[in-house]
Steps between C-alpha positions, in 0.01 A plus 500: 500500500690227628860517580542216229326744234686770610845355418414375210389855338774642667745225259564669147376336202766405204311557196687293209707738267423430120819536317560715231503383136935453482450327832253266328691397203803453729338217652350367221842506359702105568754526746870420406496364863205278525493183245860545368557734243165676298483428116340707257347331235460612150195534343646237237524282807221547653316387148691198508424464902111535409546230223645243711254552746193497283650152338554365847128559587399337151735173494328464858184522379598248159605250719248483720260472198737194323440282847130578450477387181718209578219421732290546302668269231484213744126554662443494112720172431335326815156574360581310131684212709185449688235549192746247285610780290841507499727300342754365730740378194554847411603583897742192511655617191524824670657330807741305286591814314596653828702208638695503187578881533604406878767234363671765246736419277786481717695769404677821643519850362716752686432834417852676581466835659805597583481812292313737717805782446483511081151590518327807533150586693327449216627145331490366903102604493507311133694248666265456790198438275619254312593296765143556557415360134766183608305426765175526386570285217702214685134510750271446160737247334452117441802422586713714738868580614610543833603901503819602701581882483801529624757793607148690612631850645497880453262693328361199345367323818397853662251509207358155546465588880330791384235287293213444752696442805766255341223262314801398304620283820143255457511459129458078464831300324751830585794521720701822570832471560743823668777264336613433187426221275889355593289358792410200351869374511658659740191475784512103606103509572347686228215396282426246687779275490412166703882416577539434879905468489480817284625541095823422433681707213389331232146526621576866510647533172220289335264757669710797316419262181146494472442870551498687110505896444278592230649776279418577166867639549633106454621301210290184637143454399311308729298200340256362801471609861565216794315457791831380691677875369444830658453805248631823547340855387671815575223744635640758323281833345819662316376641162776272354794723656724234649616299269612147628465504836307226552745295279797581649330458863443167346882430403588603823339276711561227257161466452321346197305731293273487171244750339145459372503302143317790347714558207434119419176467508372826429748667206230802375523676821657824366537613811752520807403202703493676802231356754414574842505250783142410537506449122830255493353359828150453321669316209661268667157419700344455183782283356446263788123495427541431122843342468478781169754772485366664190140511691655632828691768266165584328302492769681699728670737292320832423354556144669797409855363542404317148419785320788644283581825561163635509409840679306520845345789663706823464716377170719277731581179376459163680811384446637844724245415745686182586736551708261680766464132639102490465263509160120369550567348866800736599325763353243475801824494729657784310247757578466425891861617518423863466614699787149571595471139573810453700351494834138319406514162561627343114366822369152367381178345651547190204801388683410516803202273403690270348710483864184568724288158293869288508494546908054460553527226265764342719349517854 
């Protein structure tokens, strides 16, 4: 044996120790040291945790099959342009269609959230989808406003960040604002303004002018909407609690206000003529499409706000159901706010569609 061998063998061997069972779930257990502090999800959460994650895999897997069939649509559409089949009047209809849509109709509709602290968990998440309604429905319309929400903060814009990394921030024809709505007259450059010496005070106050609250809280009824006047909505999911506030908020900024001519145009609605804001915001689009109040009421408004009295599901009455800011369309917003919803982004796949298709359709 070599000397090399020999001191080798003569070297003890350290045979690895396996460690006992406690000593094995010790380790296993996370650290309060490493990675911050461990959490310890609930099984609750961990359902919800599995849910996003399963959604996450299958809007990846949607979209990539929408830009195939958009492919697809074209390969299709070059094939008929080549064999004489299509019909290019029909596509230059289309592409004046579109143009139109582009030029809008001029207007501006503020959508006033300054009220993040009167609302609970639960009207926010309402809140939150039907700014997703808003949105959708300025995208699809002929004729379009310019959105502006202002006075975005709180709990409010945590849950839009929350919505598929902040999609909220790419939606098409939206601004967010941090500041409040008195921005267009007290801010020199906003919306805008074209004046190189800057506004003087009378540009400022004619500013202050042109911008109307809508409250069904006013005396005013409004007879036609202006393209040169900015509208105001309060984004507000109260269940009818606070009576007035968006009036006097009005008053006290000396700022015009007027409500909804429903009463006028509409006198059999036996109900309270409480709407939510995608539905006053989706009246007025249709108003600007038909020049028709009594159309935009009809069309927009949900059925069973015309019937008298009658009983729904459980022996409630409709006309109780009203002031839960929702019926056919805010019914669909209504039941996304349960608590089990809270953290899921707007608490159903169906909005998250409608916010998913809005930002594909727009790339």
């Amino acid at each position: 044996m070599s000397i090399l061998e020999e001191l080798v063998s003569s070297q003890p061997i350290d045979t690895p120790i396996s460690p006992s069972n406690d000593e094995q779930v010790d380790s296993l257990a996370p650290s309060p040291e490493s990675n911050g502090q461990a959490k310890i999800m609930s099984k609750k959460a961990m359902k919800k945790a599995a849910k996003a994650e399963r959604y996450q895999s299958f809007k990846l897997e949607r979209r990539a099959r929408e830009k195939q069939m958009q492919k697809e649509k074209k390969r299709i559409k070059a094939q008929k342009r080549a064999a004489g089949e299509l019909d290019d009047s029909a596509e230059l209809e289309e592409k004046a269609r579109k143009r139109q849509k582009m030029s809008g109709f001029g207007g501006k509709v503020v959508l006033d959230l300054a009220f993040d602290d009167l609302m609970s968990d639960k009207e926010i998440n309402s809140l939150c989808s039907q700014l997703a309604y808003t949105y959708s429905a300025n995208r699809n319309a002929s004729y379009p406003f310019t959105l502006i929400c202002t006075s975005l903060n709180g709990r409010t814009q945590d849950r839009l960040q929350a919505i598929n990394d902040g999609a909220y921030k790419r939606w098409a024809r939206t601004e967010w604002w941090e500041d409040s709505y008195e921005r267009f007259w007290l801010s020199p450059g906003v919306s805008g303004s074209s004046e190189k010496a800057g506004p003087t005070s009378a540009d400022l106050d004619a500013r202050q002018q042109s911008l109307v609250y809508l409250t069904a809280d006013s005396g005013e009824e409004i007879e036609e909407l202006k393209s040169d006047e900015t509208y105001i909505i309060g984004a507000l999911v109260d269940r009818n609690r606070y009576k007035n506030l968006t009036l006097d908020k009005a008053n006290n900024q000396s700022i015009r206000h007027a409500r909804l001519p429903i009463g006028k145009y509409i006198s059999t609605l036996p109900t309270r003529k409480v709407l939510t804001v995608n539905q006053v915001f989706e009246i007025m689009l249709k108003w600007v499409e038909t020049r028709n109040w009594e159309e935009a009421f009809h069309s927009i408004i949900p059925k069973r706000k015309f019937l008298d009295g009658k009983k729904g599901k459980g022996g409630k009455k409709f006309e109780d159901e009203q002031v839960l800011e929702g019926d056919e369309d805010g019914a669909q917003a209504e039941n996304v706010n349960s608590d089990d919803a809270g953290a899921e982004i707007l608490g159903t796949v169906i909005q998250e569609d409608e916010l998913l298709e809005a930002h594909v359709q727009a790339i």
